[in-house]
N, C-alpha and C positions, 0 to 999 in steps of 0.2 A: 638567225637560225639557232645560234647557240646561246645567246642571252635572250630570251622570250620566256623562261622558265618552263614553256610547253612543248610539247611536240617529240619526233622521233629524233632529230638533231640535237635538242639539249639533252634527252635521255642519251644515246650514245655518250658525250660528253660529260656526263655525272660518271656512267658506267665506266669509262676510261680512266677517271681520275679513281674512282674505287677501286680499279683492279678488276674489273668483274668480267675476264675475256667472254663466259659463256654467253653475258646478254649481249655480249657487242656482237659477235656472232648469229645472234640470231637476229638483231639487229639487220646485219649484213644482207642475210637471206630475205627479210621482211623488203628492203629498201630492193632489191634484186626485185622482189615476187612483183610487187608494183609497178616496179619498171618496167617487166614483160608486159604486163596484163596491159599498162597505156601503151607500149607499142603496139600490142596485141589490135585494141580498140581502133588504134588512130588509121592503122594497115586497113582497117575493113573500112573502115569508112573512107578514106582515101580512095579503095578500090569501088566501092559503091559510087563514089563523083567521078570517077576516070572516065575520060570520054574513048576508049580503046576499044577497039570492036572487037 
């Protein structure tokens, strides 16, 4: 995650070593936003295969 040179993982980790709390921070909230949205997704679809009358 942090040696691939790509992604939002090794960016956090450049920004860290620069000092750059603001992107890491936004960072945080990005990494958060995604997180909801697949829980988001996986909830409804889970609920759509539930066999629960």
């Amino acid at each position: 995650m942090l040696t691939g040179g790509v992604g939002i993982g090794f960016w956090v980790w450049d920004e860290w070593n620069n000092l750059n709390v603001a992107h890491i921070i936004i960072a945080i909230f990005v990494i958060g936003t995604v997180g909801l949205l697949l829980e988001w997704a996986l909830m409804s679809l889970a609920k759509h295969f539930s066999f629960e009358d």
